[in-house]
Residue, then its C-alpha position, 0 to 999 in steps of 0.5 A: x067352500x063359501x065359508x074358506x073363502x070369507x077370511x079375506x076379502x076378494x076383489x074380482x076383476x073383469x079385464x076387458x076391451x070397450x066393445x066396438x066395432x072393428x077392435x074386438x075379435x080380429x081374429x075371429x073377425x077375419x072370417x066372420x066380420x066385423x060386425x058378427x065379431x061385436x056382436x059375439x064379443x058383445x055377449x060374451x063381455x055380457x056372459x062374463x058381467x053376469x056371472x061376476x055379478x052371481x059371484x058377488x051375491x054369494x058371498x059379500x066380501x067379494x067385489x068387483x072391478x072392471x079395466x077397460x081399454x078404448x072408450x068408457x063402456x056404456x052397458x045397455x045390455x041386460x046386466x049392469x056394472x055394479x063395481x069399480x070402472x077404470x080404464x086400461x091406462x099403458x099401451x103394454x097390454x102385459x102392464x095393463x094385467x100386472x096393474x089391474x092384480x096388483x092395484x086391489x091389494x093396494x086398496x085392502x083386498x086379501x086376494x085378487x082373481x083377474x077375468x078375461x071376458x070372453x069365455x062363453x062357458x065362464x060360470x060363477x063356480x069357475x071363479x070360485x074354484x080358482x079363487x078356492x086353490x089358493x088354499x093350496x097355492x099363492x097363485x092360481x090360473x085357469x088355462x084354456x083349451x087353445x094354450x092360454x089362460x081365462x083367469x088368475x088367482x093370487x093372493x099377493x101382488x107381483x112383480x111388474x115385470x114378471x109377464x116380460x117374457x109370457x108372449x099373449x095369445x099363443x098355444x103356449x101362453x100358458x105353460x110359459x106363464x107357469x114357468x115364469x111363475x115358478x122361476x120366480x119363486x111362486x107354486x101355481x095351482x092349476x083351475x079348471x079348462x075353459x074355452x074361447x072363441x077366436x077362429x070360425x071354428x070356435x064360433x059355430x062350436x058355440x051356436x051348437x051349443x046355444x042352440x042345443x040349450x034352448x031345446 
């Protein structure tokens, strides 16, 4: 699979908020709190710089890229940034997406594979795979449980209107995406499922499984 995926050049890029308290995980935030909510946003955005970093060392002519929105990141966590940082610059979060896959192929990349940054079970392999389905396909996304999406694959730049009419963060982010894709012409490859962690429900599924780790 490493070998396919040596043809062209592979730009990962992580999209993300800069974690602060009080502007990530409102959701989740409603039911845990503020402070709680950083802190689970805090290690998953950790989880997900980890695993791009695993990514990048398999194979070297992946690179990556991080789209910030708020403050420049500070990263005092355990896991440095070892890529390109650029900030989210449209208050249109749809326009944000469309510009962080899109601006890679300006710079030379074959293949761009866009992260969100809180799936706690993201792993290197995940990335791989959705990257992998383009052999089959242009575009490639990996739904998650709750009815979006954790990543997209493509291997061409798309049209900055194309998400105008995908409603983020709803149970049908993602069917909606598939479609809109397909109406404009674009065979979608589907990844595997991964999950995130919005409600209270989600939170304490994830405590179960740190602590079932760790024994």
């Amino acid at each position: 699979m490493i070998g396919r995926l040596n043809k062209q050049k592979v730009c990962v890029v992580v999209f993300a908020k800069t974690p602060k308290r009080g502007k990530v995980k409102q959701r989740l935030a409603k039911s845990v709190g503020d402070d709680t909510a950083l802190k689970v946003y805090e290690e998953l955005f950790e989880i997900t710089l980890q695993q791009v970093k695993e990514v990048l060392a398999l194979n070297p002519l992946f690179s990556a890229s991080l789209r910030y929105l708020g403050e420049r990141p500070c990263f005092k966590h355990s896991t440095s940034f070892n890529g390109f940082i650029k900030p989210q610059l449209h208050k249109n979060m749809t326009l944000n997406l469309i510009e962080a896959i899109n601006d890679p192929f300006k710079d030379g990349f074959g293949k761009t594979v866009l992260l969100g940054a809180d799936h706690p079970t993201l792993c290197a392999k995940d990335i791989i795979n959705l990257v992998s389905l383009l052999d089959l396909a242009p575009v490639a996304v990996g739904p998650t449980e709750d009815g979006g999406f954790w990543g997209i694959a493509t291997t061409t730049p798309l049209d900055k209107h194309i998400l105008d009419s995908v409603t983020m963060s709803t149970n049908q982010t993602f069917d909606t995406l598939m479609k809109t894709l397909k109406k404009n012409g674009l065979n979608c490859a589907t990844g595997p499922v991964l999950w995130d962690i919005d409600h209270e429900a989600d939170f304490y599924r994830w405590q179960r499984l740190s602590t079932q780790k760790k024994q």
